[in-house]
Every structure is written in structure tokens, then in C-alpha cells.
C-alpha positions as a LaTeX table, in Angstrom:
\begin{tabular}{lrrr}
\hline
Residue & $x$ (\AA) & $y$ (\AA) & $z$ (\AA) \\
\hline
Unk1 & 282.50 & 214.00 & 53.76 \\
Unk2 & 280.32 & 211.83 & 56.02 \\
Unk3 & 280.66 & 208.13 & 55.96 \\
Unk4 & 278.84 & 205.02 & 57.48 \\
Unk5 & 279.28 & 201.45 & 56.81 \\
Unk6 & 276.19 & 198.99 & 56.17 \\
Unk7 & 275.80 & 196.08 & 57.54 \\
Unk8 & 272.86 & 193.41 & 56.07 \\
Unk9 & 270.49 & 196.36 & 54.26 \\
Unk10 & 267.86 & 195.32 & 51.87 \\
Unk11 & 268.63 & 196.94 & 48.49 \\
Unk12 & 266.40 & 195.27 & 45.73 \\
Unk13 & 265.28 & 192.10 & 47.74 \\
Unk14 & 269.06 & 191.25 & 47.88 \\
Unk15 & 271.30 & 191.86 & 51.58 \\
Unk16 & 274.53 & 193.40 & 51.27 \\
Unk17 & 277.06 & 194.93 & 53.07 \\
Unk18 & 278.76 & 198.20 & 52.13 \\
Unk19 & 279.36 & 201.96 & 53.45 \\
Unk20 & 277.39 & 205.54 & 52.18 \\
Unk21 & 279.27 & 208.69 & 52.42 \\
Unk22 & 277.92 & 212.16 & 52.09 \\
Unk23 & 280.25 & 214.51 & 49.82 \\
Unk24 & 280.53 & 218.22 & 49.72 \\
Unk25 & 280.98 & 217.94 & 45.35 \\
Unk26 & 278.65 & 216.89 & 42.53 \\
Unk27 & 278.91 & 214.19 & 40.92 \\
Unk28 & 279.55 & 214.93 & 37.32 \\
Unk29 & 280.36 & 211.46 & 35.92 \\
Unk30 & 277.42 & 209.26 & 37.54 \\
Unk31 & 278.61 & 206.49 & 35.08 \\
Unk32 & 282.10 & 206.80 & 35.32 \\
Unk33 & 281.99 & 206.53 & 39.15 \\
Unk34 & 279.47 & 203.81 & 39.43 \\
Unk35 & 281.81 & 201.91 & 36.98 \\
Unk36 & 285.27 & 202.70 & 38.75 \\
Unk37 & 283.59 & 201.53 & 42.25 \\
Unk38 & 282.11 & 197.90 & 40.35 \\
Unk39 & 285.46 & 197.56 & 39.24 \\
Unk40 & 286.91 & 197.39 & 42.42 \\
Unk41 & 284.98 & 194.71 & 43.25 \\
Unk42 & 281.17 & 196.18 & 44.06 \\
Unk43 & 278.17 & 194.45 & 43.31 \\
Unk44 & 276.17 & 197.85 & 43.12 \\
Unk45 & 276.77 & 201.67 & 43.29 \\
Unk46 & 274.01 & 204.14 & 43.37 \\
Unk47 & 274.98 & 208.03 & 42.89 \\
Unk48 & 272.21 & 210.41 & 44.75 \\
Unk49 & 270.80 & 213.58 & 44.99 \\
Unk50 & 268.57 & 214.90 & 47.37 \\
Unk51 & 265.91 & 217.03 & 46.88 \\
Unk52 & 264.01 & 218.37 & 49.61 \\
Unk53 & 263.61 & 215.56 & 51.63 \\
Unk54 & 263.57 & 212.89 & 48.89 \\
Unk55 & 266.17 & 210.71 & 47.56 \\
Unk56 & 266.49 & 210.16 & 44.53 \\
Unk57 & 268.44 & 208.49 & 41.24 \\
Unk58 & 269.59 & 211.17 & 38.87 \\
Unk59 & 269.34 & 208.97 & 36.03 \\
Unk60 & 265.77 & 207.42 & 37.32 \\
Unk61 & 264.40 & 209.86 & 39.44 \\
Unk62 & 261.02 & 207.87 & 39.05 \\
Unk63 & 262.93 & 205.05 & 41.62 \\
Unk64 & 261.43 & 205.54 & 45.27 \\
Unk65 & 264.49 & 204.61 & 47.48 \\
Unk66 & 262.26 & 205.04 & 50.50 \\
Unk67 & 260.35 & 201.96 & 49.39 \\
Unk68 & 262.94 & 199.92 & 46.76 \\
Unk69 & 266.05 & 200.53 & 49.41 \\
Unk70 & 264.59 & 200.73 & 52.85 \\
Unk71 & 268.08 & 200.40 & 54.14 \\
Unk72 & 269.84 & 202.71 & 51.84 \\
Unk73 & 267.56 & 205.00 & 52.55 \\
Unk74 & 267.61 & 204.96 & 56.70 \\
Unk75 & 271.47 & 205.19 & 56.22 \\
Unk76 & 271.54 & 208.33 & 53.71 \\
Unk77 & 269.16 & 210.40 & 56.27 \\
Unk78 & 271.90 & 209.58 & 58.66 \\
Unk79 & 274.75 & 211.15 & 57.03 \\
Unk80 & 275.35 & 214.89 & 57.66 \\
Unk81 & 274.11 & 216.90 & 54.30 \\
Unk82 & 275.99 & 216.99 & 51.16 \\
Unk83 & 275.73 & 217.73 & 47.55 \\
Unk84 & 275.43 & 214.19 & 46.55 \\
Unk85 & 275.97 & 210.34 & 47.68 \\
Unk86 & 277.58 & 207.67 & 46.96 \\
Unk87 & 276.79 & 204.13 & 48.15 \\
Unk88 & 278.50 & 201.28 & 47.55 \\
Unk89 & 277.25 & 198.24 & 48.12 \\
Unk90 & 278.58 & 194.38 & 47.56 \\
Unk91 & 279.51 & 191.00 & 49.54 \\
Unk92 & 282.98 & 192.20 & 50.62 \\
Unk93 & 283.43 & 195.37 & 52.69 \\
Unk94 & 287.08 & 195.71 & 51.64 \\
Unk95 & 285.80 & 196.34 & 47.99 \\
Unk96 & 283.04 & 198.55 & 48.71 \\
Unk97 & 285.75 & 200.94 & 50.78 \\
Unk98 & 287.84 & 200.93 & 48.27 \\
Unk99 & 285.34 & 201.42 & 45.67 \\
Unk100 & 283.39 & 204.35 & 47.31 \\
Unk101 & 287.66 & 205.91 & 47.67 \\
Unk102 & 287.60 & 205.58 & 43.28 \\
Unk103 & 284.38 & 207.51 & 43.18 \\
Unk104 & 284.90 & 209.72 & 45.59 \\
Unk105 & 288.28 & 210.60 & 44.04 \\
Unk106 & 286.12 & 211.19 & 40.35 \\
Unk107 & 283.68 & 213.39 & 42.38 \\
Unk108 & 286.68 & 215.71 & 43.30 \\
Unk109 & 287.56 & 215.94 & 39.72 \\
Unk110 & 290.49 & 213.32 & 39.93 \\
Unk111 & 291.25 & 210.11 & 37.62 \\
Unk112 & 290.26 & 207.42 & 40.49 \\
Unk113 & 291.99 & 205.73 & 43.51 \\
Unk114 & 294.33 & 203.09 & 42.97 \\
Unk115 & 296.12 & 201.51 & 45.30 \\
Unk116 & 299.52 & 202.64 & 44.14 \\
Unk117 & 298.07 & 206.57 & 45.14 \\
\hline
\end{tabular}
């Protein structure tokens, strides 16, 4: 798994901070991991797939990240390759680590990161 934290990208004419990470496993349960990282606190978590050289939404592959997520974009071509992507985005960097941890853990086939383990 690659990761790198944002700092002030441009997602959706909004800033944010948060961190993109690179992982070597599907993920199966795009809502179920977007939901477990918003509920630790995230404003926003896209799940991505990569085809060729294009990013994309697997729910709305229509969605040009290039040109909706400048940012996003710029800091998924930076991370080494992987099957898929999570980023995490929101006001508080504490929340978007620890929600890109729950939906990494649901990528690997677990039930989700808590703090307790």
C-alpha cells in the first residue's frame, strides 16, 4: 500500500485536507467503505479504479477526475500502482487517517478499524 497525505486540493470547488493510498486488493464494498471512512469523521471518500491511464468512479465512471478533482487526481498518479484507491478527504487530518485505516481494513476483507483493534 502506497500512501500520501493532501494538503489544500480542490475536490468539487471545495479545499480539503486528507491522504490517498494505493492498495494491492479490490474494493468489493465501495459503499460500505466510503460509509465506514464518513463515519469516522470524513467529509468525502472516493473509491477508484484505474483504467489505462484514466481515473475513474466505479459507480460514475462518466466523472472526469482529471478535470472535477485536479488535486485528487495529481496525487493518485503519484502513488505507486494498485488495484484500487481510496481517498479520504475532510477538514481534520486525524479523521481522514483514521478513516482511510476503516476502509482499508474492508478492502482486506475485514469488519473495519476501530480504535480498540
Amino acid at each position: 500500500m502506497g500512501v500520501k497525505l493532501l494538503d489544500n486540493v480542490e475536490a468539487w470547488g471545495s479545499v480539503y485536507k486528507g491522504v490517498a493510498a494505493s492498495l494491492e486488493r479490490g474494493v468489493s464494498g465501495i459503499i460500505a467503505a466510503r460509509d465506514a471512512a464518513v463515519r469516522s469523521g470524513a467529509a468525502m471518500t472516493l473509491i477508484v479504479k484505474k483504467s489505462g491511464a484514466r481515473f475513474y468512479l466505479p459507480l460514475v465512471e462518466d466523472h472526469d477526475l482529471k478535470v472535477e478533482a485536479p488535486g485528487v487526481h495529481k496525487a493518485l498518479e503519484e502513488l505507486p500502482e494498485g488495484a484500487s484507491y481510496i481517498v479520504v478527504l475532510g477538514s481534520h487530518l486525524y479523521s481522514c487517517v483514521k478513516g482511510l485505516l476503516s476502509s482499508a481494513a474492508l478492502a482486506k476483507g475485514g469488519k473495519g478499524w476501530t480504535p480498540s483493534g
